[in-house]
N, C-alpha and C positions, 0 to 999 in steps of 0.2 A: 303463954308461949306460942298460941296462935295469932299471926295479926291480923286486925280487922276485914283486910279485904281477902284475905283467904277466902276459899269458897272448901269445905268442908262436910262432908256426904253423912248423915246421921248415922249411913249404916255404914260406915267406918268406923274401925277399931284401933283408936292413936292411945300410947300408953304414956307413961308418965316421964315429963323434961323431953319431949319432943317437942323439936321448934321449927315451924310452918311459916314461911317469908310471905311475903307480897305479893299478891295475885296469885299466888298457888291455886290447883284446883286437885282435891283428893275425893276420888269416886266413891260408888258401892263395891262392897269388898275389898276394903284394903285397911290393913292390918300394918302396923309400923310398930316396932318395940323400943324401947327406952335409949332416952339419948341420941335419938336420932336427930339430924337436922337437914333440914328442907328449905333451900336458897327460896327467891323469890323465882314467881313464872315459872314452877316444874309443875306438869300434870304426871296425874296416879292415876290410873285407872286398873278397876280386879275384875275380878279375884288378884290377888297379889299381896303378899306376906312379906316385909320387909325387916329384917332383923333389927340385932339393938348396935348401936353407935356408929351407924352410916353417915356419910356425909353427903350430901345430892346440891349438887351446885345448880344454879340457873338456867332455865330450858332446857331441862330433863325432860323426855319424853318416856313413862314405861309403865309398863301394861296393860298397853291399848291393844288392840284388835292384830294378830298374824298379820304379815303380810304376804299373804300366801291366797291365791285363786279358788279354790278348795275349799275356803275357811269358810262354812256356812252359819258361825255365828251360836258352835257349841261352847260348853260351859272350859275353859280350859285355865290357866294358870300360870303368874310368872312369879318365881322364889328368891329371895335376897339373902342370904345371910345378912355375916356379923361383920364390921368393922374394913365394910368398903367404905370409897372414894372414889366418887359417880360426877365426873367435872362435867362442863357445859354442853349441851346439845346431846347427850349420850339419850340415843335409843332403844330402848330391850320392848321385846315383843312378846306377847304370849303364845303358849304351845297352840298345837294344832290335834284335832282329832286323828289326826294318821300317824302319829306318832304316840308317848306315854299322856301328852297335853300339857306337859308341864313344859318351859324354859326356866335354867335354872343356875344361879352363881353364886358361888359357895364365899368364904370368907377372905375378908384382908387382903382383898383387890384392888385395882388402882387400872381404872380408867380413866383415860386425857381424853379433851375433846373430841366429838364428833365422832366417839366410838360409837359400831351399829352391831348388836345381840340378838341374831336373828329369832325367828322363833323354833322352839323344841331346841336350843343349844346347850349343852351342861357346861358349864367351868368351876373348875375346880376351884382350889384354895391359891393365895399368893403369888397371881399371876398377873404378869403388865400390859396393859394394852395402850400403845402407843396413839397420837392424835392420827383419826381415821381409820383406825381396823376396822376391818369391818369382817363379820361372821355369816356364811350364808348359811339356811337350815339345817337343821340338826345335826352340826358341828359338837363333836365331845371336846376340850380343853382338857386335860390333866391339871396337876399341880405345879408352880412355878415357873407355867412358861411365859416369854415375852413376846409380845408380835410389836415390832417394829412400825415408823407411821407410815402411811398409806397401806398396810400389808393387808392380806385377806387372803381366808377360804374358803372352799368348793363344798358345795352342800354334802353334808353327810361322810367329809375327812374328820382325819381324830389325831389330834395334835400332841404326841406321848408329854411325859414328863420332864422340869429341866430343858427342854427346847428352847431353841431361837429362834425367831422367824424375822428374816431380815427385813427392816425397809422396802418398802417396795416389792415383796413380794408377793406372789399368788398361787397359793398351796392349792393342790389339785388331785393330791394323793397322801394317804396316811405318812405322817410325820415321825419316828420312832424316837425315844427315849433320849435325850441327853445332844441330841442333834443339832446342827445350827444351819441351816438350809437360806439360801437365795434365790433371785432369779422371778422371771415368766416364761412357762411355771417354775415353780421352785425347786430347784435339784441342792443334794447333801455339800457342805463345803470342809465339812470338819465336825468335831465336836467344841459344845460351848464349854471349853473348859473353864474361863474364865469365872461362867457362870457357875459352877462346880466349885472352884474354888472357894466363892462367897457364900456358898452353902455348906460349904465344911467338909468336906468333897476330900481323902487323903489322896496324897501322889501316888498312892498304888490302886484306888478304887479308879482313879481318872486313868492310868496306864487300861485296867480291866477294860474301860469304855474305850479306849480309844483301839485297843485289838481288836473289839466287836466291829466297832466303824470298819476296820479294814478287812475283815471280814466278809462285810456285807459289801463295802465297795472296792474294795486294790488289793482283792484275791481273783483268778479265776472260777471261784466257788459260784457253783446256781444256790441261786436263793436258799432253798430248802439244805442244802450241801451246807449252807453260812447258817442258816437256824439250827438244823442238829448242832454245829459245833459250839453255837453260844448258848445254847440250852447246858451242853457240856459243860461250858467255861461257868455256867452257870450256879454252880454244883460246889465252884468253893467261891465264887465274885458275886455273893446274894444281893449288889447293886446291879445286875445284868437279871435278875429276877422279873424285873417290869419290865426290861426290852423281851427276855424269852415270851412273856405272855403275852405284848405287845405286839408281836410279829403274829403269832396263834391267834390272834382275834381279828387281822387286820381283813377285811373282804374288798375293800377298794386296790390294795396292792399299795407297795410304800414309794414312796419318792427316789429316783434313779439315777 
């Protein structure tokens, strides 16, 4: 299942019905689990732990060196799950020692070309990254959001749950739960109900989201006036559960 001109590192750990293309090059430390498959001309380089039934399409670059000033060349880490979809040119980085050292993308992801994974970023599970995102450092992703192409964020924003991030935009500040934002930089436009929808999302969970939105922006409420009250709204709408914690953890300030 390897071809011949693969270039393949002994102290790689490839398990079994993994399939390795043409001119691949898989370094020291790297770990790939069952069922995975490796187009031609992607390099690997580890430490880097790649789950089972990935798909990595041609001129994959990941888990090469930070791209970060600072990076002196410690021991750090990039983590793949299960059952991504890694298309052409996509770049992921590894962590940095200023951070935990790990970068890391969790399950059943779906990245289009020429997506960039900065280093130390987390992403969650079942989320889309359109041709060109790109992630600057240690960026958090929640779970199911999509970043639109060209879009990008600000090193060290956190992108909540359910999100939208439009085309072309350039997130610059914490993103909250269920939000669908625009622009440079990116300001709120609504929520993605749509996206709510296709998640199974009932008409009265998406009414709960869409009062927090106006809440937080087509009240005169200050911020903290808009969090007490959804922390409130909270109490019987437990889909407003991760925006309450959401706003509680954010230190950047959210998008306006």
């Amino acid at each position: 299942m390897i071809h011949s001109t693969a270039i393949v590192s002994p102290k790689a750990n490839i398990a079994a019905n993994v399939e390795i293309g043409p001119y691949s090059i898989i370094g020291d430390d790297v770990q790939i689990g069952r069922n995975t498959t490796i187009a031609s001309h992607v390099v690997i380089n580890g430490p880097t732990t790649i789950g089972e039934n990935n798909r990595i399409f041609q001129f994959a670059s990941l888990g090469d060196e930070p791209q970060d000033k600072k990076y002196a060349g410690e021991s750090t880490r990039l983590e793949i799950g299960n059952g991504n979809t890694i298309r052409e040119y996509v770049t992921m980085s590894r962590g940095t020692a200023q951070d935990d050292g790990i970068t890391r993308l969790g399950d059943n992801n779906w990245l289009m070309a020429y997506v960039h994974i900065a280093h130390d970023c987390k992403v969650g599970n079942e989320t889309v990254f359109a041709n060109c995102a790109s992630l600057a450092g240690h960026v958090t992703v929640e779970d199911y959001v999509i970043f639109g192409g060209m879009s990008g964020a600000h090193q060290f924003t956190r992108i909540g749950a359910y999100s939208f991030i439009g085309n072309n935009a350039g997130v610059t500040r914490d993103v909250p739960p269920y939000f669908l934002v625009f622009g440079q930089p990116a300001v709120p436009k609504g929520i993605n109900s749509e996206g709510l929808k296709r998640r199974g999302f009932t008409a009265e969970q998406i009414r709960s989201v869409k009062q927090a939105f106006r809440m937080l922006y087509r009240s005169d409420l200050r911020l903290e006036e808009a969090q007490e009250q959804i922390k409130a709204l909270a109490a019987t709408s437990p889909e407003l559960e991760c925006m309450d914690t959401f706003l509680a953890q954010s230190t950047r300030g959210i998008v306006r």
